[in-house]
C-alpha positions in Angstrom: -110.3 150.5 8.4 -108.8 147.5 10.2 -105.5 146.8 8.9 -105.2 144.2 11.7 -108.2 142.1 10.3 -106.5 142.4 6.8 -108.5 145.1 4.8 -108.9 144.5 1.2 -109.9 147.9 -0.4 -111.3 145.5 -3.6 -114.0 144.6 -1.4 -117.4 146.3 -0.9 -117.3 148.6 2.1 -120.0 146.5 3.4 -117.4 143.6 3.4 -114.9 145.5 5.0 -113.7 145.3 8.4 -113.0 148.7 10.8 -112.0 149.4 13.7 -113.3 148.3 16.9 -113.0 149.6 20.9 -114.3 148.6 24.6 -117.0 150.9 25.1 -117.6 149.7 28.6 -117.0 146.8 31.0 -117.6 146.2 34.7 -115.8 145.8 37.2 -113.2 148.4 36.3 -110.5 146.4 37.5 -109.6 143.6 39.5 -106.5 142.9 41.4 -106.1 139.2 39.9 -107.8 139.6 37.0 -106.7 143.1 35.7 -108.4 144.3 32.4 -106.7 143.8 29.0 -108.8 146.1 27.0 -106.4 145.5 23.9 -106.4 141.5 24.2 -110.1 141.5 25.0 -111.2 143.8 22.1 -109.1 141.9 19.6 -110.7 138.4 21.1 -114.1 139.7 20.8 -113.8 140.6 17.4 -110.6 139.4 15.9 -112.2 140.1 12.5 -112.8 143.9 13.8 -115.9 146.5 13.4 -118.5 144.8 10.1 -121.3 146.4 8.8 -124.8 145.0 7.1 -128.2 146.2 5.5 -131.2 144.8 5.9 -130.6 142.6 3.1 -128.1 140.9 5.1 -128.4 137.4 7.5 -127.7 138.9 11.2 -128.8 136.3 13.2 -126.6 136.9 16.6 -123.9 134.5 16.9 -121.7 133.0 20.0 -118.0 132.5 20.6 -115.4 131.7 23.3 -111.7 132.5 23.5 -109.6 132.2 26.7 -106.4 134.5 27.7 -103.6 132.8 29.2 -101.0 134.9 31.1 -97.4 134.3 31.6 -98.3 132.1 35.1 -100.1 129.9 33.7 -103.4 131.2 34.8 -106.7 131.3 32.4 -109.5 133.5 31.9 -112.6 132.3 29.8 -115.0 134.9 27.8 -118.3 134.5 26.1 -119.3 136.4 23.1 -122.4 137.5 21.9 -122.6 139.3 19.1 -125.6 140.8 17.3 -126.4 143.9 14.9 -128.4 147.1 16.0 -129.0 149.7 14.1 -127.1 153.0 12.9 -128.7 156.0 14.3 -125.7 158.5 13.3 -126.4 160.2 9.7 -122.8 161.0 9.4 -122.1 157.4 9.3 -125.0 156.1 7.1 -123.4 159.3 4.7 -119.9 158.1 5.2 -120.9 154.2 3.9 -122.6 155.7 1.0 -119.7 157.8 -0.4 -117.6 155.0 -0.1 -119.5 152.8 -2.3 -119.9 155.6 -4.5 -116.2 155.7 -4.5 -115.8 151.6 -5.2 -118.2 151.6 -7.6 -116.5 154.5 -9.7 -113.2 152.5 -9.1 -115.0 149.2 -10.3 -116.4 151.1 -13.3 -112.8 152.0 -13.9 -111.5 148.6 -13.7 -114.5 146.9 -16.2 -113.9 149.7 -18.2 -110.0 149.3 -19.0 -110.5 146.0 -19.3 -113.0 146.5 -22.2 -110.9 148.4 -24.2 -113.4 151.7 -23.9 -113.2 155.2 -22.7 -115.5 156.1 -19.9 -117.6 158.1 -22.2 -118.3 155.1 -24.5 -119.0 152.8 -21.3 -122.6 152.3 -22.5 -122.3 151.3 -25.9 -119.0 149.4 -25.7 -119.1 146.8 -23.1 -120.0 143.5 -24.2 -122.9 141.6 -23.1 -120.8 140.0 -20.4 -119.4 143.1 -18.6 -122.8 144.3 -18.8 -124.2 141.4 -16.7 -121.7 142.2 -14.1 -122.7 146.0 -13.9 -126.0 145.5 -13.5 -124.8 142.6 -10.5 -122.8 145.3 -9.1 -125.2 148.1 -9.4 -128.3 145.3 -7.8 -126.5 143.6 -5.3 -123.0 145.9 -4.5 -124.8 148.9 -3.3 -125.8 151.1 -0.3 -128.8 153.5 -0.8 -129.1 155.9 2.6 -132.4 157.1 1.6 -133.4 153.0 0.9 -131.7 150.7 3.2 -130.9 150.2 6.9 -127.7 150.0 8.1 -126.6 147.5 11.2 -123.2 148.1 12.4 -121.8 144.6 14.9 -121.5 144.9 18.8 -121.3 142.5 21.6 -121.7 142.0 25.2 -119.1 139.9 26.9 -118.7 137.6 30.0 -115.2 136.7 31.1 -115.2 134.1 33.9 -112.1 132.1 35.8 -114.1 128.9 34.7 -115.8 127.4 31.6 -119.3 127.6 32.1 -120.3 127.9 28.3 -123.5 126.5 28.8 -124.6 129.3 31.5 -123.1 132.1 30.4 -124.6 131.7 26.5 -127.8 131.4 28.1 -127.4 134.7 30.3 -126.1 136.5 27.4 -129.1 135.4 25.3 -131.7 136.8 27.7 -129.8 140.0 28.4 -130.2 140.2 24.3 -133.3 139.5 23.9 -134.0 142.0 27.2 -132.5 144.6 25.0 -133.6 144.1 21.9 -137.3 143.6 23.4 -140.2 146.1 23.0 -141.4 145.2 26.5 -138.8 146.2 29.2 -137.8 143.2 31.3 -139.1 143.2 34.9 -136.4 144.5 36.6 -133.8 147.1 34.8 -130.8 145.8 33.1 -128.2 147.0 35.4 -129.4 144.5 38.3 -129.1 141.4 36.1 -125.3 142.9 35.3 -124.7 143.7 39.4 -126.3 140.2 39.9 -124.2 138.0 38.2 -120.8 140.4 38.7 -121.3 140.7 42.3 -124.3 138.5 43.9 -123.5 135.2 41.8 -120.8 132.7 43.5 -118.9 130.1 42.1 -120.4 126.7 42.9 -118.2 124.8 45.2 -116.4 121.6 43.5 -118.7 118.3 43.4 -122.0 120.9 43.4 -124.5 123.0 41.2 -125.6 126.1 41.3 -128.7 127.7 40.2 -129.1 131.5 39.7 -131.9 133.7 38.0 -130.8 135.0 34.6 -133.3 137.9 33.3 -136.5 135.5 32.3 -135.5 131.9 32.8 -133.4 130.4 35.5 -129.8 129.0 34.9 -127.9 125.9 36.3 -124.2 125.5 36.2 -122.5 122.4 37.7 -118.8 122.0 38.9 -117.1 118.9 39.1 -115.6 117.5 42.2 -111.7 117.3 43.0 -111.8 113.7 41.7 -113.8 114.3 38.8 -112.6 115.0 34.8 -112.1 118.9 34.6 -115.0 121.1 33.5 -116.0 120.8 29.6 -119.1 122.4 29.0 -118.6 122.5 24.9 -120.8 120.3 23.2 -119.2 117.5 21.6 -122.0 117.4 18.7 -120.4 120.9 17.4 -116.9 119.1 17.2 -118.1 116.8 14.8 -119.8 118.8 12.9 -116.9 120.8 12.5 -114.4 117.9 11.8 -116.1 115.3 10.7 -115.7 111.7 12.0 -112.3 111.0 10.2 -110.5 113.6 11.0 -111.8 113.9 14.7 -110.4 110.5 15.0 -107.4 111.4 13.5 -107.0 114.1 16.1 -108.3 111.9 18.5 -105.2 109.2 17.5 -102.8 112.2 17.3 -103.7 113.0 20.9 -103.3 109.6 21.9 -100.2 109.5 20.5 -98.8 112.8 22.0 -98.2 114.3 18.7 -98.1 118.2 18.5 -101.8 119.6 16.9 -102.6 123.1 15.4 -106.1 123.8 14.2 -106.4 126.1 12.6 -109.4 128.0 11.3 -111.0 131.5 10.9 
């Protein structure tokens, strides 16, 4: 479990959060932009490790964070994270003793709260509790010999600039590479050494156009005498907000006020 997401043992397991870790990341190390496997794990999932059936909505879904260091300096990173399957039996065993284990435990609890002894769970309950145990036993369970478990991952850029735009659309295609049943035309390792290694920055005042895995990406960098690079859509800011309070931040800001947003 992930006590640093805040686990709550009265949740389902499948609401839980556990533990997550870097697998792997490229380059190794870089003199001035060393690796933070700690700060980048917890940024890529701050809510930690999650787990779904195929009951479940796992549509892949992007973030952003940045990592400022004591100079000043900023790193950006782009997450994409998506579901794949659970090929280990021991876990798919492991998720289905625990709900046996919270379901006992919620038994318990709907049980002492009816007054009843375990043995007399049946016939005691009234019409309410029963609703909720049949809920619980519908909707609050994991079958390993029924359902499909997913367990979350995601593949990460982290870049000295903001280029949201480009780098959602290259982690998009390297998903959909993955996750296709035809193999993409070259293997994925080049598209990885491409855009590490082969992919410059664009100069300020140009754009620059580079082959993702299927479709070809664009990126733009403004000049010295331009407004700095935002590449986050503004129509995602008001849907967030709303109008009023984005011009109520918008009148704090003008008014040099101090702002915390804060959000999950």
């Amino acid at each position: 479990p992930s006590f640093v997401a805040g686990e709550n043992f009265d949740q389902s397991p499948l609401r839980r959060t556990f533990k997550s870790k870097v697998l792997a990341h490229y380059p190794q190390n870089i003199e001035w932009n060393p690796f933070d496997q700690d700060a980048v794990n917890m940024l890529c999932m701050p809510k930690g490790l999650s787990f779904r059936t195929q009951a479940d909505n796992r549509d892949p879904q992007l973030h952003s964070f940045i990592i400022t260091r004591e100079d000043g300096s900023r790193t950006y990173g782009f997450v994409l994270t998506f579901y794949e399957e659970v090929t280990s039996k021991q876990i798919c065993t492991a998720m289905q003793t625990l709900y046996q284990m919270h379901n006992a435990e919620q038994y318990s609890s709907v049980c002492a709260s009816s007054s009843c002894s375990m043995d007399s769970l049946a016939s005691s309950i009234d019409e309410g509790d029963a609703t909720s145990l049949a809920k619980l036993q519908r909707y609050n369970s994991y079958d390993i010999s029924r359902d499909t478990l997913y367990v979350s991952k995601c593949i990460c850029l982290i870049t000295p600039l903001p280029f949201m735009q480009a780098c959602k659309k290259f982690l998009i295609q390297l998903y959909n590479a993955v996750t296709s049943q035809q193999p993409p035309p070259l293997p994925l390792e080049s598209y990885i050494h491409n855009i590490l290694y082969e992919v410059p920055l664009p100069p300020p005042g140009r754009s620059l156009k580079f082959y993702g895995v299927y479709e070809p990406i664009i990126c733009q960098r403004p000049g010295p005498n331009e407004l700095p690079l935002s590449d986050y859509p503004l129509r995602e800011v008001f849907e967030l907000l709303g109008l009023e309070n984005l011009v109520q931040v918008f009148t704090c800001v003008l008014l040099e006020m101090q702002i915390l947003l804060y959000s999950q």
